[in-house]
N, C-alpha and C positions, 0 to 999 in steps of 0.2 A: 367431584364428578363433573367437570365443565365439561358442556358443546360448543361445538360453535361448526356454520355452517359455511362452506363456501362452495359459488356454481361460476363458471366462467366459459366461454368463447372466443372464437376469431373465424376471422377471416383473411387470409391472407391471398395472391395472385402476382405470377410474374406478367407484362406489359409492355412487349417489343413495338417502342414506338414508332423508330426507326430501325434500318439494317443496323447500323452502328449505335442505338441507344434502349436500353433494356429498362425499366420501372419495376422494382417490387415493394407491393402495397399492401398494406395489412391493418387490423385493425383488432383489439383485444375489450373485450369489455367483462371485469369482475364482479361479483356484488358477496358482501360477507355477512352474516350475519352477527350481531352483536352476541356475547360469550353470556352464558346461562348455564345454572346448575341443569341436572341430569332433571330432578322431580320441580322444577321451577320455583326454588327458594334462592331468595337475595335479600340482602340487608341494604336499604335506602337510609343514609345519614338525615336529617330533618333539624336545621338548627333551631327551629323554631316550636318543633313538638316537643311537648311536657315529660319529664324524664320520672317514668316511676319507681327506676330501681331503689334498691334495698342495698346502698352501699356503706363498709367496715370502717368505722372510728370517724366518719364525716357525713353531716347533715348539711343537706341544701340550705338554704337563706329563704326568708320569708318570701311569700309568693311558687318557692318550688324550684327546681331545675331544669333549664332551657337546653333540649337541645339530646337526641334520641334516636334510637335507632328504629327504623318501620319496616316493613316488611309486606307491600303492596305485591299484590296480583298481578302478573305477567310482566313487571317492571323491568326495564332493561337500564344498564351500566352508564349507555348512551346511548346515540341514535344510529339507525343503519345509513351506511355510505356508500351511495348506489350513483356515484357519477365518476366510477373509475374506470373511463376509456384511456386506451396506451397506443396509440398510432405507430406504424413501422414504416418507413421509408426508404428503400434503398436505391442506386442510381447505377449503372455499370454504362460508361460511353468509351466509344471504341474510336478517338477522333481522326488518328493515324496510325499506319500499319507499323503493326511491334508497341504501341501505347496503348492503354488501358487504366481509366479513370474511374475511380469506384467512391462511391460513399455512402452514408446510410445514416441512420437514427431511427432511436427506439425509446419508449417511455412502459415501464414494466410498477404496477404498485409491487408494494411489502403486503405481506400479509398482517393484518395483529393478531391473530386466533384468539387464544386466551388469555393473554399478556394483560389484560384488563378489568380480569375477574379475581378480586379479592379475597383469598379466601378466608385472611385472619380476621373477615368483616362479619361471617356467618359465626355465629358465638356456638357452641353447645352449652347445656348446661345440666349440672348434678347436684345432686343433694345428700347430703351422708348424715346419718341419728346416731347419737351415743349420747351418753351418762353423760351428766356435770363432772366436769375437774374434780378428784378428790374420791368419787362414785367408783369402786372398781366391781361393782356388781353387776353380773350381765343383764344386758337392758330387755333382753326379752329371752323369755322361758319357752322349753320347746314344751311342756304339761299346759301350759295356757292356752296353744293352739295359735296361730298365726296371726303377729299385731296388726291395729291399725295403721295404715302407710298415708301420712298426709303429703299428697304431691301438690305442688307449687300453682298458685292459679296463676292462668294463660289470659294473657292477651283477647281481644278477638280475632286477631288476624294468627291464631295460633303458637304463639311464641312464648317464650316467657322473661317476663322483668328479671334485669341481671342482678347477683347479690355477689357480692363478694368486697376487693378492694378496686377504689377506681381510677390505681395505675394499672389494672390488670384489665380492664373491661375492653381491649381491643384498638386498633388504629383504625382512624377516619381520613379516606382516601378523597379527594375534591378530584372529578374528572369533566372534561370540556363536553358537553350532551352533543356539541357538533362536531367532533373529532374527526379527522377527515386519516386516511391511509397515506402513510409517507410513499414516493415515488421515485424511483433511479432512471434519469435519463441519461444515455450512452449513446456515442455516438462515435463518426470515424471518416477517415480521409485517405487515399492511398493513390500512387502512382504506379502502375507497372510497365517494367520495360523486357520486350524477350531481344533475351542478346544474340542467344544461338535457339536450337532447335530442343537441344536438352534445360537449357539455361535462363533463370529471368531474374530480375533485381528488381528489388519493390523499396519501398518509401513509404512509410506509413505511418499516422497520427490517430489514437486514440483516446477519446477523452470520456469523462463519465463522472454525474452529481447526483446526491440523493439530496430531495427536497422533503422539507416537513418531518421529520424525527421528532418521535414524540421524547417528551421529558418529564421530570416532575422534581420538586424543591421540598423542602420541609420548613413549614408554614412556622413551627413551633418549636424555632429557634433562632437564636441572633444571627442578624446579617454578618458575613464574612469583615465587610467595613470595620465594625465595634468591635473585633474580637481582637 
């Protein structure tokens, strides 16, 4: 159930500087909020915090296992990126009759929405009772009235230590706390010429780059080089 918020504006105006020269100027500014479950639960990696799970056919090493999953209060993915203006610029000059000189540039961000929110980070977890191997007697009578159920203790930050096997216990995603919104500038160049009354020939160059694409590698494995 991710959110995430976005609010943005502009302003934009045309600017007849002269008879024969036109300005239009604009100005956009976005701000996103960083992506969150719906009830505000997120798993925060901690290399450093004490790991108490209960993991299958492997015990930690003396001292304990380094390195766990938390689950802080209002915690975000990363930080909000609140310096995304996108200026517009365009230019129409009229220098001789039948010409027509035009140009412009625009800076537009990407959104990230939710692209950032993990979800194989949020673990659930279950617990199932039966008989020892061997036992095919059923483990509880409906004439006894309704068993004890021992559930798993919690955390304080309400969670619970994971049990199972610990290639199964989830991926740990490393992300930049500064992460900034990738950005497309586009831009453009044109000549127009009217030949007749019906008629005109244009010339025209477009260009356009997106800066800042986010990416990511996986840490825990061999470099392409050794392979």
């Amino acid at each position: 159930l991710p959110r995430t918020w976005q609010n943005s504006f502009y302003i934009q105006d045309d600017w007849k500087v002269l008879p024969s020269l036109t300005l239009n100027l604009g100005l956009r500014y976005s701000v996103e909020t960083p992506p969150v479950n719906k009830y505000g639960e997120i798993s925060i990696w901690d290399p450093t915090a004490a790991d108490d799970s209960v993991y299958t056919n492997y015990t930690c090493p003396a001292g304990g296992c380094k390195g766990a999953f938390t689950h802080p209060t209002g915690a975000r993915a990363y930080n909000m990126d609140k310096n995304n203006f996108g200026p517009r610029v365009g230019l129409a000059w009229h220098p001789l009759p039948k010409w027509v000189i035009r140009t412009g540039f625009a800076l537009t961000h990407v959104d990230m929405r939710e692209g950032f929110l993990y979800n194989d980070e949020l673990i659930s977890e279950s617990t199932s009772q039966a008989q020892p191997l061997g036992d095919y007697r059923p483990l509880f009578m409906i004439d006894n009235g309704p068993p004890q159920i021992i559930y798993p203790d919690r955390r304080p930050d309400g969670s619970v230590p994971y049990r199972g096997n610990p290639g199964s216990q989830g991926t740990i995603n490393y992300v930049d706390q500064n992460m900034r919104a990738a950005y497309t500038m586009s831009w453009n160049y044109s000549v127009q010429y009217e030949l007749s009354t019906d008629y005109m020939v244009e010339l025209l160059y477009k260009g356009s780059s997106q800066v800042g694409d986010s990416s990511g590698q996986n840490l825990n494995s061999r470099p392409l080089g050794i392979i």
